[in-house]
N, C-alpha and C positions, 0 to 999 in steps of 0.2 A: 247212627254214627255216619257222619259224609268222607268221605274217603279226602286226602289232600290232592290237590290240583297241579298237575305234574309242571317245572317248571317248562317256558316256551321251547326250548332245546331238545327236552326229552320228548316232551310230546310230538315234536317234528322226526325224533329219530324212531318212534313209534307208530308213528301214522303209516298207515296201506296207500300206498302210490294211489292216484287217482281223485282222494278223497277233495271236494274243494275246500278251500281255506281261504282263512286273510290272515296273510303274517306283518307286522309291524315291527319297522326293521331302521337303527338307527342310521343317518348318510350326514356328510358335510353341512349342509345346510340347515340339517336335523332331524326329524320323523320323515318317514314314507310308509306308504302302505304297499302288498301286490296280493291280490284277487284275484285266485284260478285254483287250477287242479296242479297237486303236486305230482310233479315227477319222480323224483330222487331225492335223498336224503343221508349222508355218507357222514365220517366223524367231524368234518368240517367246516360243511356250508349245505343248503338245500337249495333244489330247483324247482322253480313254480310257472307253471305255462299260465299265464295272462292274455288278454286278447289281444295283446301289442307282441310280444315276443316272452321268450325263457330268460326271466332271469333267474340270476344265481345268487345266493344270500350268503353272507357267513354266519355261521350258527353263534358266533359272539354275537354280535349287533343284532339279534333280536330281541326285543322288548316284551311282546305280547303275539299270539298264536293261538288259532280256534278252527274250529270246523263250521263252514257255513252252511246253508240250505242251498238246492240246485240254483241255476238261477231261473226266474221266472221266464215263460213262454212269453214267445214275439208275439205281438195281438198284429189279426190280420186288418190286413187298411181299410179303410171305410167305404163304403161303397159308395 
């Protein structure tokens, strides 16, 4: 028996700060994505630090929400 798949909301209000993620989050023009480590997550909206800056999401306008893998290591320059 596989357990059901919590929807994107929940799982954002249950995630451990820290954790990376991609959340998929509706805007004006239509989908976006942000890629990073979360920060917060309150009954409203979540914070996810990316490599550009913190944004902030409202927890309506998400679509889709997962846990990713670290990201991979910088390869050193070529000699």
């Amino acid at each position: 028996m596989t357990l059901p798949t919590p929807a994107p909301a929940g799982f954002l209000s249950s995630a451990t700060p820290g954790i990376r993620l991609v959340v998929r989050y509706r805007i004006e023009e239509g989908l976006t994505d942000a890629l990073g480590h979360l920060v917060s997550c309150d009954g409203g909206s979540c914070t996810v630090r990316t490599r550009q800056a913190d944004v902030v999401i409202p927890l309506a306008a998400v679509v889709a929400a997962k846990e990713v893998p670290p990201a991979p290591e910088k390869r050193r320059p070529r000699a």
